[in-house]
ZALUMMI-271888 format. One record per residue: residue number from 1; residue in one letter; y, z, x of N, C-alpha, C in turn. Coordinates in Angstrom, 1 decimal, padded with zeros to 4 digits. Layout:
BEGIN
  seq  type    n.c2    n.c3    n.c1   ca.c2   ca.c3   ca.c1    c.c2    c.c3    c.c1
  NUM     A       Y       Z       X       Y       Z       X       Y       Z       X
...
This chain:
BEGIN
  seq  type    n.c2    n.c3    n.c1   ca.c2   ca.c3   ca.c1    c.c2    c.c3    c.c1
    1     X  -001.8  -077.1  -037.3  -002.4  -078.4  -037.3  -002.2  -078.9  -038.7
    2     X  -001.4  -079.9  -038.7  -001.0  -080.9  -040.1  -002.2  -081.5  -040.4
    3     X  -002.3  -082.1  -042.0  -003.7  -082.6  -042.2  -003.3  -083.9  -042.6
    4     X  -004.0  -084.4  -043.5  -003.4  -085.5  -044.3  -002.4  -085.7  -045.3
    5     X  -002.2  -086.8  -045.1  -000.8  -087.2  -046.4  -000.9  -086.8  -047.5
    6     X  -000.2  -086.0  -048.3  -000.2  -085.3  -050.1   000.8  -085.9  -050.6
    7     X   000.3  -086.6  -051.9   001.5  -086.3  -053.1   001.2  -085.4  -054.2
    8     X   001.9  -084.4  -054.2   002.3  -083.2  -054.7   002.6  -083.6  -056.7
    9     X   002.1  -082.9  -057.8   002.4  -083.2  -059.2   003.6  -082.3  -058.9
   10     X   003.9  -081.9  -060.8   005.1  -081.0  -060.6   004.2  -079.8  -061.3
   11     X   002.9  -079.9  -061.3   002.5  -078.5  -061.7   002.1  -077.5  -060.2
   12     X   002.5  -077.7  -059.0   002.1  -077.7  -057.6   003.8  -076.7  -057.1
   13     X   003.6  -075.3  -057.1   004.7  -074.8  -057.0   005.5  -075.1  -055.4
   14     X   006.8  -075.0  -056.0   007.9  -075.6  -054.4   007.1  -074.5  -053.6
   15     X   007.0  -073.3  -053.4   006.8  -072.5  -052.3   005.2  -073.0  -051.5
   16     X   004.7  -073.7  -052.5   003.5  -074.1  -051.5   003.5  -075.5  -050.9
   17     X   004.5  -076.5  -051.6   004.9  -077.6  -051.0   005.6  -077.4  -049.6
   18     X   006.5  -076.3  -049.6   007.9  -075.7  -048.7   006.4  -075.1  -047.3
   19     X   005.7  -074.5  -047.7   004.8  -074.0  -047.0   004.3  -074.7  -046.1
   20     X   003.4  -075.7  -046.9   002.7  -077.1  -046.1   003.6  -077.8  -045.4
   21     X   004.8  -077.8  -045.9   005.8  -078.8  -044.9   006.0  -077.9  -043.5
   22     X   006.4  -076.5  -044.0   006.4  -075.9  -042.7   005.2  -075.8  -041.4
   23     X   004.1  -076.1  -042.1   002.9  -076.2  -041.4   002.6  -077.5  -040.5
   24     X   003.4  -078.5  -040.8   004.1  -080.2  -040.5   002.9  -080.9  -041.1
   25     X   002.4  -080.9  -042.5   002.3  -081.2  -043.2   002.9  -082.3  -043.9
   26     X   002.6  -083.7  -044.0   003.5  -084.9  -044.5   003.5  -084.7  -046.4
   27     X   004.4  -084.3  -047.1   003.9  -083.8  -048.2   005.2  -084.8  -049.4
   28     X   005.0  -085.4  -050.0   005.8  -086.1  -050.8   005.5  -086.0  -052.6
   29     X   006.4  -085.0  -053.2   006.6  -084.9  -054.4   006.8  -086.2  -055.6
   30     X   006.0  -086.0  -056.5   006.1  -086.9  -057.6   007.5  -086.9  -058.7
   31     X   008.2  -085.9  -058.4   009.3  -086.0  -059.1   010.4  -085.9  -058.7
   32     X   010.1  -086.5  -057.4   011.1  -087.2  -056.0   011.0  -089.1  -056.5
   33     X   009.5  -089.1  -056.5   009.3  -090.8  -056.6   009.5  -090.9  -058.3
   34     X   009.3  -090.4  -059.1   009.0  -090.7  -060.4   010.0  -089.9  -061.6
   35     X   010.9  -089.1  -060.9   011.4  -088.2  -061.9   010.6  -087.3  -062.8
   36     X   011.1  -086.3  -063.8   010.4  -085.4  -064.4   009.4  -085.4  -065.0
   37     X   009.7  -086.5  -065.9   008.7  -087.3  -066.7   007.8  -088.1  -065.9
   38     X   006.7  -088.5  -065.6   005.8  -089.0  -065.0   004.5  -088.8  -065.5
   39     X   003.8  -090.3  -065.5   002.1  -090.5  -066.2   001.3  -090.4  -064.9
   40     X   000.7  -089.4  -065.7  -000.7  -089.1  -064.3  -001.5  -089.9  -063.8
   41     X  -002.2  -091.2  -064.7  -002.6  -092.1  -064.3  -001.7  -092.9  -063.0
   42     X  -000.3  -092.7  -063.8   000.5  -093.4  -062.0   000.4  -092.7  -060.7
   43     X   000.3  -091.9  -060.9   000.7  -090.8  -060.0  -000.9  -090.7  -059.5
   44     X  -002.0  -090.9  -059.8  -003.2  -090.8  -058.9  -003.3  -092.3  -058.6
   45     X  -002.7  -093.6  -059.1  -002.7  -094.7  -058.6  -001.9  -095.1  -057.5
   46     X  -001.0  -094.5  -057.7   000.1  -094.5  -056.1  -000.3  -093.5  -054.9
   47     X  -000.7  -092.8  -055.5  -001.4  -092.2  -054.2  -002.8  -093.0  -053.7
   48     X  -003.6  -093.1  -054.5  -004.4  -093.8  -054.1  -003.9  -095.3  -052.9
   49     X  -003.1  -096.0  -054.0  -002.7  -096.9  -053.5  -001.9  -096.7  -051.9
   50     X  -001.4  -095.4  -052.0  -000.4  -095.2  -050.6  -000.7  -094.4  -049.3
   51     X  -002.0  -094.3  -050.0  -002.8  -093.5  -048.8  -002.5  -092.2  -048.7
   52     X  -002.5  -091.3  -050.0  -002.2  -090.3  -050.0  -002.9  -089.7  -051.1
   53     X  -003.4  -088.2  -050.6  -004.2  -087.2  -051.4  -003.2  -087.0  -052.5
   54     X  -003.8  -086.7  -053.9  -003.0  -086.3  -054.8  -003.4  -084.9  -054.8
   55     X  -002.5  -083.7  -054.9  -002.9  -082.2  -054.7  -002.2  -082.0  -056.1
   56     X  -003.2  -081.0  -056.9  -002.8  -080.9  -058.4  -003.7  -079.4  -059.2
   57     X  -002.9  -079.0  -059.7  -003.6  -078.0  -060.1  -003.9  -078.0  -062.4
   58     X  -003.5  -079.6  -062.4  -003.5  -080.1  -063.9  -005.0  -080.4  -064.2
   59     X  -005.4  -080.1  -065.0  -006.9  -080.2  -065.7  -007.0  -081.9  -066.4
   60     X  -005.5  -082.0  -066.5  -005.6  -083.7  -067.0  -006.0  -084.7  -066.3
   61     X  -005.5  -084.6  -064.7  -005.2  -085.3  -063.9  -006.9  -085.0  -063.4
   62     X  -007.5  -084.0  -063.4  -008.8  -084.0  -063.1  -009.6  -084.7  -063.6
   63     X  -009.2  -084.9  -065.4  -010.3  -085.5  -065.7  -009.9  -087.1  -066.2
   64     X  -008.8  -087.7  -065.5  -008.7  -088.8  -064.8  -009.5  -089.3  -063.6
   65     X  -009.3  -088.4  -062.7  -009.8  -088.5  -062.0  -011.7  -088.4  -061.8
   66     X  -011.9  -087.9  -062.9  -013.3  -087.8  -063.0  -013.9  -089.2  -063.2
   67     X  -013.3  -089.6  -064.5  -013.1  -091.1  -065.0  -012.9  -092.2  -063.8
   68     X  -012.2  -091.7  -063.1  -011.6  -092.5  -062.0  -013.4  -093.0  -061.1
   69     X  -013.7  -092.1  -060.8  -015.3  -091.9  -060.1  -016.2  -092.4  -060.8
   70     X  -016.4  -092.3  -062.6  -017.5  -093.0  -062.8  -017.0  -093.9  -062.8
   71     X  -015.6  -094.9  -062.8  -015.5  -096.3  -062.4  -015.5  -096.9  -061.0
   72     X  -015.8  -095.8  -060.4  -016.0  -096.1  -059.0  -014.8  -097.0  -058.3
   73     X  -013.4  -096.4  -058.8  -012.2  -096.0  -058.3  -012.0  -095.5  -057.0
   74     X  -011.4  -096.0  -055.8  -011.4  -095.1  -054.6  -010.2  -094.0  -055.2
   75     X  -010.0  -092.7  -054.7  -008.7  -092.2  -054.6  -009.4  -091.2  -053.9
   76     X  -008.5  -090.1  -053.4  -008.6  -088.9  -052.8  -008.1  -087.8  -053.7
   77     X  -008.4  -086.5  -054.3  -007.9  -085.8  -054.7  -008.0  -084.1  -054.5
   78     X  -007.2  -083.3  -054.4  -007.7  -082.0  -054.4  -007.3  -081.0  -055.9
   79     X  -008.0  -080.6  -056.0  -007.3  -079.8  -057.4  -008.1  -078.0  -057.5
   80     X  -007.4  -077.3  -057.9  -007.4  -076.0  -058.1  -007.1  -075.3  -059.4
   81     X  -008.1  -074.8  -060.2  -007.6  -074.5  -061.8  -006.3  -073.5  -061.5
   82     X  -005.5  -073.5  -062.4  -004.2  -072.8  -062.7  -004.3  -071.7  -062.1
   83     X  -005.5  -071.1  -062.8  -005.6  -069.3  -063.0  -005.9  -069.2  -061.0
   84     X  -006.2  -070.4  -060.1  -006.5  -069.7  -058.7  -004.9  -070.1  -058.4
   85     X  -004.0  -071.0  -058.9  -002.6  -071.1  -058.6  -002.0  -069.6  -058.4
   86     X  -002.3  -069.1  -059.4  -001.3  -067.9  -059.8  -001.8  -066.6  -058.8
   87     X  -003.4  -066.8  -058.7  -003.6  -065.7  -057.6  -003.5  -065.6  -056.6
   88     X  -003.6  -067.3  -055.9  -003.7  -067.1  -054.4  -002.0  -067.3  -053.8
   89     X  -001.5  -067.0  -052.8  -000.3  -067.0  -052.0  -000.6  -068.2  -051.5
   90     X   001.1  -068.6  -051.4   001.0  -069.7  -050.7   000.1  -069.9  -049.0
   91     X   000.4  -068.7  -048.5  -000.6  -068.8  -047.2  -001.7  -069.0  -047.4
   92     X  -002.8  -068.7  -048.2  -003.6  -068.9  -049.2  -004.2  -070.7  -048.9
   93     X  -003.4  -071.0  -050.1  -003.5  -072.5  -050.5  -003.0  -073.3  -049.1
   94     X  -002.2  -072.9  -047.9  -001.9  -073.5  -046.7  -003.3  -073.6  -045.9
   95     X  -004.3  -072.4  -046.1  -005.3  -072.0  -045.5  -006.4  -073.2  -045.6
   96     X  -006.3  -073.0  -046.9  -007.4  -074.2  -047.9  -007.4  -075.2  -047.3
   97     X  -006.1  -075.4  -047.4  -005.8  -077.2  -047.0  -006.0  -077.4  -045.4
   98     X  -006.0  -076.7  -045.0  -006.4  -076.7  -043.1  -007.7  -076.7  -043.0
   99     X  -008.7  -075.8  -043.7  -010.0  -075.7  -044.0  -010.5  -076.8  -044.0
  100     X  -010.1  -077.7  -045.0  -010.2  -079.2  -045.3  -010.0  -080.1  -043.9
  101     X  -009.4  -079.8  -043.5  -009.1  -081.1  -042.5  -009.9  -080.6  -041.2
  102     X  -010.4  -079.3  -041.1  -011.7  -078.9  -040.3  -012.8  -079.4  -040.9
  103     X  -013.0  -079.5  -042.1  -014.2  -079.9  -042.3  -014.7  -081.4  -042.2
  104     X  -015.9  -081.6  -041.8  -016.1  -083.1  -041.3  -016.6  -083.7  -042.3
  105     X  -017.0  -082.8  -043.5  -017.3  -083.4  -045.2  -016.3  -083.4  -046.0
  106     X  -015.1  -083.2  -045.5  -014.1  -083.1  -046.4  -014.1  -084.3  -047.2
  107     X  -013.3  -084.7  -048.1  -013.7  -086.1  -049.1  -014.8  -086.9  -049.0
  108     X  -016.1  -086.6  -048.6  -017.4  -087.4  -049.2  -017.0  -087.7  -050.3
  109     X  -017.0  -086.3  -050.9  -016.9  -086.5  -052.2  -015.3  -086.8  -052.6
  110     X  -014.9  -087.8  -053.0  -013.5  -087.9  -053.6  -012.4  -087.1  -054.3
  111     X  -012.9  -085.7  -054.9  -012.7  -084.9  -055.7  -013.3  -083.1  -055.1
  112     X  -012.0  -083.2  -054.2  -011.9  -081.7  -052.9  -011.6  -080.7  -054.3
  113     X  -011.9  -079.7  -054.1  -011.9  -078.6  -054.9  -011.7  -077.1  -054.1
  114     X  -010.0  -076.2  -054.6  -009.3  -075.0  -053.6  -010.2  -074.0  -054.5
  115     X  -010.9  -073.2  -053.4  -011.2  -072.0  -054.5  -010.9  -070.7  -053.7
  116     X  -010.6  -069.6  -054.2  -010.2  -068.5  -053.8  -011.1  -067.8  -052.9
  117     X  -010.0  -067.1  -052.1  -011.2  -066.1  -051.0  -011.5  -065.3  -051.7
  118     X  -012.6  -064.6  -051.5  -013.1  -063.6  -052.0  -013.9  -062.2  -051.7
């Protein structure tokens, strides 16, 4: 089961992008649209703007996005601190994101949060 549309940062490793796509997942990289160099502010504005979750595992882009909220900013975002990057497997983070699209609270809150099984 595919979920929603993602644009992917470049802190978001290929094998979990490669994963979600395998899962038919609609998944579009930022340094596909924007090259290497790219401002995170753009990159949560274009997704916003294009109907698409931004999936990010950057602490910057979070607290853009935090900011984004007390301006009462629409966007959609998921994020995961680094240190659960490195632990969980990409089946893992595929899991999460399916979890999400089962859940019927998923984005109330604008700011989805991956945390590790445990």
């Amino acid at each position: 089961m595919a979920g929603f549309a993602l644009l992917t940062d470049n802190h978001v490793r290929d094998s979990i992008i490669q994963a979600l796509r395998r899962a038919g997942w609609d998944v579009v990289r930022a340094v596909d649209l924007f090259g290497e160099k790219n401002d995170d502010e753009e990159l949560l504005a274009w997704a916003a703007a294009n109907g698409r979750v931004l999936a990010t595992c950057d602490k910057g882009l979070q607290r853009i996005a935090r900011r984004w909220l007390d301006q009462g900013r629409p966007f959609r975002m998921v994020f995961w601190p680094l240190e659960r990057h490195r632990e969980m497997t990409d089946g893992d983070m595929v899991e999460a994101f399916q979890a999400m699209v089962g859940n019927p609270n998923a984005f109330a809150f604008p700011l989805e949060h991956i945390k590790p099984k445990r």
